[in-house]
C-alpha positions in Angstrom: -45.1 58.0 14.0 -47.8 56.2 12.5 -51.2 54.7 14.7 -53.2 52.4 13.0 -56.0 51.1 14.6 -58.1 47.6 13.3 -61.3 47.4 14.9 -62.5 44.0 16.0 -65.9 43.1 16.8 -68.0 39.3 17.1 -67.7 37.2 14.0 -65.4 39.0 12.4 -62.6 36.9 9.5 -59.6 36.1 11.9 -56.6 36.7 8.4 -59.2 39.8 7.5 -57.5 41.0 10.7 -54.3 39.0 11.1 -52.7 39.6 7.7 -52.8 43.5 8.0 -51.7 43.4 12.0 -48.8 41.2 10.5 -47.6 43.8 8.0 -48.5 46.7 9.8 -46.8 45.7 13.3 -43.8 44.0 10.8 -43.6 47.5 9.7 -43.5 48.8 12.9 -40.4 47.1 14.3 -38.6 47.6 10.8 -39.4 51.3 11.9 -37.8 50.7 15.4 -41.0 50.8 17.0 -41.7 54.1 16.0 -45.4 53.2 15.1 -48.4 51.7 17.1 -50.8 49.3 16.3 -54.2 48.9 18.2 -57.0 46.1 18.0 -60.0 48.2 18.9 -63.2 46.9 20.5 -66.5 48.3 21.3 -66.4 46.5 24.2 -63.2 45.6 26.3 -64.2 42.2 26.5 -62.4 39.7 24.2 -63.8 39.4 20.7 -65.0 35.8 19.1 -63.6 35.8 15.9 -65.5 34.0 12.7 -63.8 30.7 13.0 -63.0 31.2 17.3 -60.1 32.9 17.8 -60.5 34.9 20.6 -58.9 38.4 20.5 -58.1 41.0 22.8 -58.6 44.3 22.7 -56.1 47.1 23.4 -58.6 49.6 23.7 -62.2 50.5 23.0 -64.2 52.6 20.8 -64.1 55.4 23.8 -60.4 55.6 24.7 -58.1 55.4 22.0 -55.6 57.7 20.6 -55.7 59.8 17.3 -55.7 56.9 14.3 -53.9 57.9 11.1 -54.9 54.5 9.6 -58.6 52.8 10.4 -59.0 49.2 9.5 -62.6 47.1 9.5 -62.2 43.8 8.7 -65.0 41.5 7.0 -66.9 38.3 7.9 -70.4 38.0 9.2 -70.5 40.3 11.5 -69.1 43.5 9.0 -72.0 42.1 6.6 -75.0 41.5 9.2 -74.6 42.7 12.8 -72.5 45.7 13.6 -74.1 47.6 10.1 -77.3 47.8 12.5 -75.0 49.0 15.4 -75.2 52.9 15.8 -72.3 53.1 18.7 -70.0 51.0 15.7 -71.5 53.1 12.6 -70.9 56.5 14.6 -67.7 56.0 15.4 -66.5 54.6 12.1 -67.7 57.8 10.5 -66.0 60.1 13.1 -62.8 58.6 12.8 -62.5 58.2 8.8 -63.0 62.1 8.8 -60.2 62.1 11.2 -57.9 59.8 10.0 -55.9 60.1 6.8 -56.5 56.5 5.5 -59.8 54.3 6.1 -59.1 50.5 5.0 -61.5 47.6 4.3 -60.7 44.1 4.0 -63.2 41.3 2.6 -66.8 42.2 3.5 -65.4 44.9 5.9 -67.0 47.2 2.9 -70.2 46.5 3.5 -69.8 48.0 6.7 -67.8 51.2 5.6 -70.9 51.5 3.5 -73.3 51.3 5.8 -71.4 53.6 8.3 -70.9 56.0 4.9 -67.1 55.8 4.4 -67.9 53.9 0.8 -70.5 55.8 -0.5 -70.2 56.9 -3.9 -66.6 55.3 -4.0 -65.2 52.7 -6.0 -64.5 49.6 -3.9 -63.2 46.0 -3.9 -65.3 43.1 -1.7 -64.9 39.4 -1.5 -65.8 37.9 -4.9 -69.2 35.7 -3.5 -70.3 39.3 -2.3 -69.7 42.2 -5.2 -73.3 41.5 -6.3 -74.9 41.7 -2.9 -72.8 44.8 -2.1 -73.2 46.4 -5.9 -77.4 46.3 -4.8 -77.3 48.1 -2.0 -76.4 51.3 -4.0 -74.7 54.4 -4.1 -71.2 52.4 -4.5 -69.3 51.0 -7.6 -67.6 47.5 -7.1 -64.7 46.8 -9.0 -64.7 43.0 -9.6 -60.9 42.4 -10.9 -58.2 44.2 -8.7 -56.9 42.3 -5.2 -57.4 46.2 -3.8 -58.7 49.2 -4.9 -57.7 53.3 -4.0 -59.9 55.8 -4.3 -59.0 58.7 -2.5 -58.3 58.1 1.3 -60.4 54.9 1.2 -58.9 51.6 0.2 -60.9 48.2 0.4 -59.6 44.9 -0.8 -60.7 41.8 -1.7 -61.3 38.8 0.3 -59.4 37.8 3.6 -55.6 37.1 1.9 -56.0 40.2 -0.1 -55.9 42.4 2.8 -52.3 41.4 3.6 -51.9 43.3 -0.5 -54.0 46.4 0.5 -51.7 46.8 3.8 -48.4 46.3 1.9 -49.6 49.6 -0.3 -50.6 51.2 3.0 -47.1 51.2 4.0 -45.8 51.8 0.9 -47.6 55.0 0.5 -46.6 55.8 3.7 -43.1 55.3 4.0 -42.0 54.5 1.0 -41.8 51.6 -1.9 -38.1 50.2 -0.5 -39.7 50.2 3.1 -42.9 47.8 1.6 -40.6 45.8 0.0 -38.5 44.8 3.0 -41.7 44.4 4.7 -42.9 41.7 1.9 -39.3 40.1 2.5 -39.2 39.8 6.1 -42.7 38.1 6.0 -41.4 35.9 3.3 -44.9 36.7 1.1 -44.3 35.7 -2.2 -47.6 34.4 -3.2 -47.3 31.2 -5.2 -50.3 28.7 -3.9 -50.2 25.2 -4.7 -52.8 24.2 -7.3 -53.0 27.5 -9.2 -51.4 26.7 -12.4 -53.6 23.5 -12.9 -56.7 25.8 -12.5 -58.7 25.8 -16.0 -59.5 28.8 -17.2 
């Protein structure tokens, strides 16, 4: 059994969130249920995402089972507010040493970074960011991979990319065939309109 728990928090990037719930909870009932996945909340209120989407959480910073995986998604609030929020910080560094993977997705780096998680790691941010993250120190941003490994910690790009970084998650953890029916029965074949006309 596998528990992954994403934690949510004001202003954070609804798909930063939503893509990886999607694969990991896709996962889960490919599994037969035999996994969990949590939205975690400082608070038990409902969180105001980035764009409004409201979200519930499942359970709080406080009360929550063991997490093998930790998610922090990005958006303004991983980049500005909860990096200044001790009770968040704290508890992100207690259970990364706990857990066996730690995940970042978007600007949810900049807030493994200020909790510690992403210190002295190589790590992968939105692309309008890697310059703002790269000067804060102590961290080496890698500008051309959708996600990046190092170790237990993996951190993706921005907001679509963490659906990439979760479909390796699973991988790694139960296998390539199991990611790949994952990837089917979310139909995600990437192939966005416009790309092919792009210049280079």
């Amino acid at each position: 059994m596998t528990t992954y728990g994403l934690l949510i928090f004001d202003v954070a990037e609804e798909l930063d969130v939503a893509g990886p719930w999607e694969v990991f909870t896709t996962s889960a009932l490919l599994r037969g249920g035999a996994d969990t996945v949590l939205l975690i909340a400082e608070h038990p209120d409902p969180v105001r995402c980035s764009k409004g989407m409201h979200l519930i959480p499942d359970r709080t910073l406080g009360d929550h089972p063991p997490l093998d995986v930790l998610l922090v998604p990005g958006g303004r609030g991983a980049r500005e507010i909860e990096p200044h929020n001790a009770a968040v910080t704290d508890w992100i560094v207690k259970t990364a040493e706990q857990a066996t993977w730690t995940m970042s997705v978007c600007t949810g780096a900049f807030l493994l970074h200020a909790a510690g998680p992403a210190r002295g790691r190589r790590v992968a941010t939105h692309w309008a960011y890697e310059d703002a993250l790269e000067a804060r120190g102590d961290v080496t941003v890698v500008r051309d991979a959708r996600y990046v490994v190092d170790g237990d910690l993996i951190t993706t790009q921005g907001v679509s990319a963490g659906i990439d970084g979760a479909l390796w998650l699973v991988g790694k953890l139960h296998g390539r065939e199991h990611a790949r029916a994952v990837r089917r029965e979310l139909q995600y074949e990437p192939a966005p309109p416009y790309l092919a006309d792009e210049p280079l």
